[in-house]
SEVO-584875 format. One record per residue (C-alpha): residue in one letter; z, y, x negated. Coordinates in steps of 0.5 Angstrom, whole numbers, padded with zeros to 4 digits, always signed. Each point is the difference from the previous one (the first is absolute). Example, Ala and Ser with C-alpha at 12.3 -4.5 7.8 and 13.67 -1.06 7.14 Angstrom:
a+0016-0009-0025 s-0002+0007-0002 
# end
This chain:
x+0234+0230-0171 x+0003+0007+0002 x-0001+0006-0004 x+0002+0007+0000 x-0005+0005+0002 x+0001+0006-0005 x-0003+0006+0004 x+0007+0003+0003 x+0004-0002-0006 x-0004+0003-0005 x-0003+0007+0005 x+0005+0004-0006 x-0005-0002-0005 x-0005+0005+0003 x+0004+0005-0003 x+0004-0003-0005 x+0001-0006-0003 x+0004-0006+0002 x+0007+0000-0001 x+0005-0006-0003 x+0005-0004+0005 x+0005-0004-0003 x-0002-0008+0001 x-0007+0002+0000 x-0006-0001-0005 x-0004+0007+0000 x-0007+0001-0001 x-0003+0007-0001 x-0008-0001+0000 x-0006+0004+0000 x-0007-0003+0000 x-0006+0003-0002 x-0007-0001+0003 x-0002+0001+0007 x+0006-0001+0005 x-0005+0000+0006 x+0002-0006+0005 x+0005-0004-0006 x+0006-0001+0000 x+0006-0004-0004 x+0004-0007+0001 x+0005-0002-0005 x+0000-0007+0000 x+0005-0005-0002 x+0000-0007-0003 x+0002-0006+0004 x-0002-0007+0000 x-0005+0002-0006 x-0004+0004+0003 x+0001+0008+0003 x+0002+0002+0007 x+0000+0007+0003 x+0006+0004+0000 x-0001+0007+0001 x-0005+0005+0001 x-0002+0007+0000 x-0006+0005+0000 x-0002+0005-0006 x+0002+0007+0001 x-0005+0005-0001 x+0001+0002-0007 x+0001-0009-0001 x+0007+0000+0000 x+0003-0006+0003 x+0007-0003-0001 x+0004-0006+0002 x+0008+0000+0000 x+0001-0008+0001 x+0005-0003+0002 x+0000-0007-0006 x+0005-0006+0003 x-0002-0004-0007 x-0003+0003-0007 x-0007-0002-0001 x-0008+0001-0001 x-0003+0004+0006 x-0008+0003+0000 x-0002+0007+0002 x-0008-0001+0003 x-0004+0004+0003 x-0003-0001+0007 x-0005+0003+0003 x+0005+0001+0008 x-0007-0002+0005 x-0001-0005-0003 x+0006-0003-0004 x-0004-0002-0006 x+0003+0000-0006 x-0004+0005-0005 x+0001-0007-0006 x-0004+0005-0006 x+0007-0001-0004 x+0001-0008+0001 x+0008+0001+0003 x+0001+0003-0006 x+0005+0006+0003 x+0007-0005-0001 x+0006+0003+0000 x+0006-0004-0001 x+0005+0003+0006 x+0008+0000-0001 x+0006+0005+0003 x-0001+0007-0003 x-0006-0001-0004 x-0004+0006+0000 x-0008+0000-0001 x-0005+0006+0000 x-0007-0002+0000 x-0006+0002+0001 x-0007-0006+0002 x-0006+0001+0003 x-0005-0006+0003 x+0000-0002-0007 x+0004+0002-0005 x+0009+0000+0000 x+0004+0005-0005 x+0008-0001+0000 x+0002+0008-0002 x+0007-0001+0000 x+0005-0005+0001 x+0007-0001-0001 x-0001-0008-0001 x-0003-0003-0006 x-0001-0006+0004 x-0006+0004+0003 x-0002+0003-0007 x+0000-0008-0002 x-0005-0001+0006 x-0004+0007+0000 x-0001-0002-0008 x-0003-0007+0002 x-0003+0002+0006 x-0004+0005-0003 x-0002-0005-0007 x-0002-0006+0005 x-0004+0004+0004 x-0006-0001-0004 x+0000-0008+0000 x+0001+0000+0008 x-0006+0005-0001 x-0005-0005-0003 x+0004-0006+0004 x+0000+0002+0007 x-0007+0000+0003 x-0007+0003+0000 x+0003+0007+0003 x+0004+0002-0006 x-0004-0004-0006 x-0008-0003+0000 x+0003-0003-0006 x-0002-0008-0001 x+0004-0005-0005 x-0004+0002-0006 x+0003+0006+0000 x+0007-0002+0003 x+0002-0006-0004 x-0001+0003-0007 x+0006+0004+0002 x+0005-0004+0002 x+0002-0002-0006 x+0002+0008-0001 x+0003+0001+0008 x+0004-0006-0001 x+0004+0002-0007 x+0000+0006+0003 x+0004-0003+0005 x+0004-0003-0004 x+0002+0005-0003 x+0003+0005+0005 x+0004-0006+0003 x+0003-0001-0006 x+0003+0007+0000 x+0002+0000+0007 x+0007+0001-0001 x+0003+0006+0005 x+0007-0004+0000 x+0000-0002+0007 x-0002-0008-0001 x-0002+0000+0007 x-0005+0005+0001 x-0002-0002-0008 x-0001-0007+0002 x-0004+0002+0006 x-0004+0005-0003 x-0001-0005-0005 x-0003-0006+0005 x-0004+0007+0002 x-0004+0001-0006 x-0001-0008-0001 x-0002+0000+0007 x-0005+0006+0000 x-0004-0003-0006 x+0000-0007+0002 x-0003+0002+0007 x-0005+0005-0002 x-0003-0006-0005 x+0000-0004+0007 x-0003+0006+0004 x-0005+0001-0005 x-0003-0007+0001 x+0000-0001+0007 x-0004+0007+0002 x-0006+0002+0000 x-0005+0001-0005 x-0007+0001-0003 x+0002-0006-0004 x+0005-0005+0000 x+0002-0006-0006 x+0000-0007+0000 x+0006-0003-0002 x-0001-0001-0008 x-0002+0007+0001 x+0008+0002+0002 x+0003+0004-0005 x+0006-0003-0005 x+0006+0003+0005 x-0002-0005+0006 x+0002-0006-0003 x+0007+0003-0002 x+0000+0003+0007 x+0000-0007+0004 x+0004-0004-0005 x+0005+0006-0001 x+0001+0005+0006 x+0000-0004+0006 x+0005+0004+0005 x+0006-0002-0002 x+0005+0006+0003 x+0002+0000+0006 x+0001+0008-0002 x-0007+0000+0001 x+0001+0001+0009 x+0003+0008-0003 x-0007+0002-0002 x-0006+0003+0003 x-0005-0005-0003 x+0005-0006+0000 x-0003-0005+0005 x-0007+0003-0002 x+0002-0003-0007 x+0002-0007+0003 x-0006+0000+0004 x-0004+0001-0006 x+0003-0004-0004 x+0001-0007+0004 x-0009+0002+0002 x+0000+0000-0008 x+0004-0007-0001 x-0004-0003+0005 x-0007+0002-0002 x+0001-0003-0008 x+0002-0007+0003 x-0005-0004-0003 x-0001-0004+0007 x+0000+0004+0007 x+0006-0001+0003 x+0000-0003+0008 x+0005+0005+0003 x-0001+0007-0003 x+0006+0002+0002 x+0005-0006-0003 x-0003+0001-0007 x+0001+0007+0001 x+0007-0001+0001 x+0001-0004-0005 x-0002+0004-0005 x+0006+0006+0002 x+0007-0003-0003 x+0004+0005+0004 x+0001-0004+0007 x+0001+0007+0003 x-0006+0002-0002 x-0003-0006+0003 x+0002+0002+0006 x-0002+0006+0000 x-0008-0003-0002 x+0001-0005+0006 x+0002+0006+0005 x-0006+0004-0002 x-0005-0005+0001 x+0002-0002+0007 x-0005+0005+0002 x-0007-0004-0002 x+0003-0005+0007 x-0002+0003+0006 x+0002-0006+0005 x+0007-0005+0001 x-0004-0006-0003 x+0002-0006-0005 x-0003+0004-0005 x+0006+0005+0001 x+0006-0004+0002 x-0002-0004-0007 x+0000+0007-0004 x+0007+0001+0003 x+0003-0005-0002 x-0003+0001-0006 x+0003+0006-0001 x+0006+0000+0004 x+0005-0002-0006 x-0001+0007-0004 x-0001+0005+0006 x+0009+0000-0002 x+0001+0008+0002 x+0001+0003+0008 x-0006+0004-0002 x-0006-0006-0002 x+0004-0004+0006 x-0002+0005+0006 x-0007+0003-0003 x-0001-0007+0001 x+0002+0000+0006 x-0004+0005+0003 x-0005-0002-0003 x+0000-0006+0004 x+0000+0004+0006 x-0006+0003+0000 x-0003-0007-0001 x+0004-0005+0005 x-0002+0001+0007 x+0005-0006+0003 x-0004-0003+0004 x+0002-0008+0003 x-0001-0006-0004 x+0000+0005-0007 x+0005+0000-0005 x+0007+0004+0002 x+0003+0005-0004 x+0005-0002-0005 x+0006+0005+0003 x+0007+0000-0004 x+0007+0002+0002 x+0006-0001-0003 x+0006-0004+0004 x+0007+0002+0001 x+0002-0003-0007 x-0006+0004-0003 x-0004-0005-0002 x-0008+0001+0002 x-0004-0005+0004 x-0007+0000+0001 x-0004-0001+0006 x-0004-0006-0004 x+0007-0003-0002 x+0000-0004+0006 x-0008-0002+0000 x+0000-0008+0003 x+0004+0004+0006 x-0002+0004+0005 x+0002+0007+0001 x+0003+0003+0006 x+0001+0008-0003 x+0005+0005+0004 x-0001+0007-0003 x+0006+0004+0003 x+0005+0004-0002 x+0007+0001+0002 x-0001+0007+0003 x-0005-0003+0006 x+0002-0002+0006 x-0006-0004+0002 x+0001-0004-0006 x+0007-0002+0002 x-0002-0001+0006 x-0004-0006-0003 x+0006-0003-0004 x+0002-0005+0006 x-0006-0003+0001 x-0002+0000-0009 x+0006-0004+0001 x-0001-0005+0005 x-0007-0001-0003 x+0003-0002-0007 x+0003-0004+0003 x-0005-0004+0003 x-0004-0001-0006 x+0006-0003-0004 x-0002-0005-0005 x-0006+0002+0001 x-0006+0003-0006 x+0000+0008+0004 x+0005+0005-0004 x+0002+0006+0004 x+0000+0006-0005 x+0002+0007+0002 x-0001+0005-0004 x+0004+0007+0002 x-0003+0007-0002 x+0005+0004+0001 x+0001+0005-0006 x+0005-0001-0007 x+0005+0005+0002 x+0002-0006+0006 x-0001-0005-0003 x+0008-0002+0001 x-0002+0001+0007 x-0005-0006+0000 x+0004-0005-0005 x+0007+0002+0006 x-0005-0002+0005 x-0003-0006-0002 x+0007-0003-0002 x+0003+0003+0007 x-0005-0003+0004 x-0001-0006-0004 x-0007+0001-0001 x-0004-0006-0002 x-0007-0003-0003 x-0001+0005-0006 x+0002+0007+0000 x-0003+0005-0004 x-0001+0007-0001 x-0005+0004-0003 x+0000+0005-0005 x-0003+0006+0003 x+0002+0000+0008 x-0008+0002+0003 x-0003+0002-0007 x+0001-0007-0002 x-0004-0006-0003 x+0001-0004+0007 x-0001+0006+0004 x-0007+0003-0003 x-0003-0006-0001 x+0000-0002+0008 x+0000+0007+0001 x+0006+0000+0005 x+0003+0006+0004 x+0004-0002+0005 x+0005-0006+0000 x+0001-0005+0002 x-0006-0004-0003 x-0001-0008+0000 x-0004-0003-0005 x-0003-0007+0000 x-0002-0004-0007 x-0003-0007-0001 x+0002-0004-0005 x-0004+0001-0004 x+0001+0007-0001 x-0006+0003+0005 x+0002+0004+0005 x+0000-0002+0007 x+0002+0006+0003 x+0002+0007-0002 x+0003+0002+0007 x+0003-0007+0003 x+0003+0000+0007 x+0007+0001-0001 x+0006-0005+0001 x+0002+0002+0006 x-0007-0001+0002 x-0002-0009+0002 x-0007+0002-0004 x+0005+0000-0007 x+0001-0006+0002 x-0006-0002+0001 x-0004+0003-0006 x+0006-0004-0004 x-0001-0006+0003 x-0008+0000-0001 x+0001+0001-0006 x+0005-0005-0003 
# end
């Protein structure tokens, strides 16, 4: 994630405060409290969790400031960070939330612990300010030992009152923005429900039986499952579809087999669902069968680039793609457009051409390439290149293909040396010659190339 480091941007600040740019969100701050080796990060929602965007250091008299540039309208969280060591000060439970757009206009004070919004020009921050400050109590009993010693006989009886009180508040939401209202209203929910969740699964001096649960457990599992896509643009959104599927699971009457198949199906949203499969990946320490079958498993609802390619790198830092282990599943799009797979021609063997067409030893290459397809005509071998050249010459490589009359299956990949292909065989220099079995096991990640005999040899071992 690339961020903005605040220091030079904000060095007006030490004498004056921030001053406003059109296009911008401006937040004019002062923390109260010891400032000693802390600084500011202003962090955006994506994905359902926060990421750092920007950072500054408090002045000497606690001011600090952020001019910020906000491509699209949403929730964003001041922390404060101890700069040594980059460990949030989490006495406040996340709950310096702004909601950042064009022209909005901010003063706040904070300190470790406490957020003030002073003055505003936005009312949708006044609405949040309002809720922040109300719900803060329940996330004080819900969140953890280090905020609230309380155990359920004293969180329980007041549930009922946090829960009507939340009811209440989203009733009146109503700034005449329906996108932010509805927003802001899946926020108040989502709050409520999580920290109900929180509260049981952290410690405490004494926890309850489930006969012990209070009333709003039962309407939480019936009625509040993560439905809302919407719930990727809030800071607890994932957490809450962690918790929840954990919940689900945990009131089956039977213990599931698998763990996370159950947990999936008890998330309605397919989005969401991939988002769980994407964040379990984790627990998996080796390429094995276990994982191939939970990537099957999960691979119909990673459907956004962004679940793709973190799974994607994920593999990576598993796979060590040794002979006779599972090839990496590679896609490339052919002149048409239309995507193929490595695992599409499984039951052939695979001789793979990475090359591109700015490279002159790749085309040096193409005589022989040729003279081999031909060889292995009618034979169960598919020969498949596949180019890295970049998107911008992607027409050149269609040109080539057609005017050099290229046979076998050409391809070319999405994101030239950044690509999928690419990454996984950490190719760097091209021409690169790959063999896979018919199983789909690789024989060789640096095969001879065509113009060598042992290509020919390698093919024919093989066969």
């Amino acid at each position: 994630m690339k961020f903005i480091t605040a220091v030079a941007l904000f060095a007006l600040m030490l004498t004056s405060c921030v001053t406003k740019e059109s296009n911008y969100a401006l937040i004019n701050g002062q923390f109260i409290g010891e400032k000693e080796g802390k600084e500011i990060h202003l962090c955006k929602v994506e994905h359902g969790e926060t990421a750092k965007v920007a950072v500054t250091t408090i002045s000497a008299d606690g001011r600090f400031g952020f001019n910020y540039p906000v491509d699209k309208a949403g929730l964003y969280v001041l922390n404060v960070v101890w700069d040594k060591a980059l460990r949030s000060v989490k006495k406040d439970h996340d709950l310096k939330r702004l909601y950042l757009e064009d022209g909005v206009e901010l003063d706040v004070k904070i300190s470790d612990g406490t957020y003030e919004l002073l003055a505003s020009n936005s009312v949708k921050n006044d609405v949040l300010s309002e809720w922040n400050t109300k719900v803060d109590t329940v996330f004080s009993y819900s969140h953890g030992f280090s905020y609230n010693m309380a155990d359920y006989t004293s969180f329980f009886p007041l549930l009922p009152k946090y829960v009507d009180e939340t009811a209440a508040f989203k009733a009146k939401i109503n700034t005449g923005d329906a996108n932010f209202d509805e927003l802001m209203k899946l926020l108040v929910e989502t709050d409520m429900n999580a920290s109900a969740l929180t509260f049981i699964y952290t410690p405490r001096g004494k926890h309850p039986e489930r006969k012990d649960y209070a009333e709003y457990y039962e309407t939480l599992l019936n009625e509040k499952s993560p439905q809302s896509a919407r719930l990727l643009e809030l800071p607890n959104g994932y957490d809450y579809v962690r918790l929840y599927s954990m919940f689900a699971v945990m009131s089956l009457p039977d213990k599931p087999t698998d763990w996370n198949k159950a947990a999936m199906e008890n998330i309605p949203n397919d989005l969401l669902k991939g988002y769980y499969a994407l964040n379990n990946v984790s627990k998996f320490r080796t390429y094995d069968d276990a994982y191939v079958a939970y990537k099957a498993m999960v691979e119909p609802f990673l459907s956004t680039p962004y679940l793709k390619d973190e799974l994607k790198a994920f593999e990576m830092t598993i796979r060590d793609f040794e002979k006779g282990s599972p090839a990496f599943d590679f896609a490339g799009k052919d002149v048409n457009g239309k995507e193929h797979k490595l695992s599409d021609y499984k039951g052939n063997l695979v001789y793979i051409d990475v090359w591109a067409t700015w490279c002159g030893p790749c085309k040096s290459q193409i005589p022989a390439l040729k003279e081999l397809e031909k060889k292995y005509h009618g034979q169960p071998v598919t020969f498949l290149s596949i180019s890295v050249d970049k998107m911008k010459d992607q027409q050149k490589w269609k040109d080539f293909v057609k005017e050099e009359n290229l046979q076998g299956v050409q391809l070319m990949a999405d994101k030239a040396f950044a690509s999928d292909v690419a990454e996984a065989y950490r190719i760097n220099a091209i021409p690169r010659f790959m063999l896979i079995d018919m199983d789909g096991n690789i024989v060789s990640t640096d095969a001879p190339r065509p113009s060598d005999e042992k290509a020919n040899e390698l093919i024919k071992k093989y066969l």
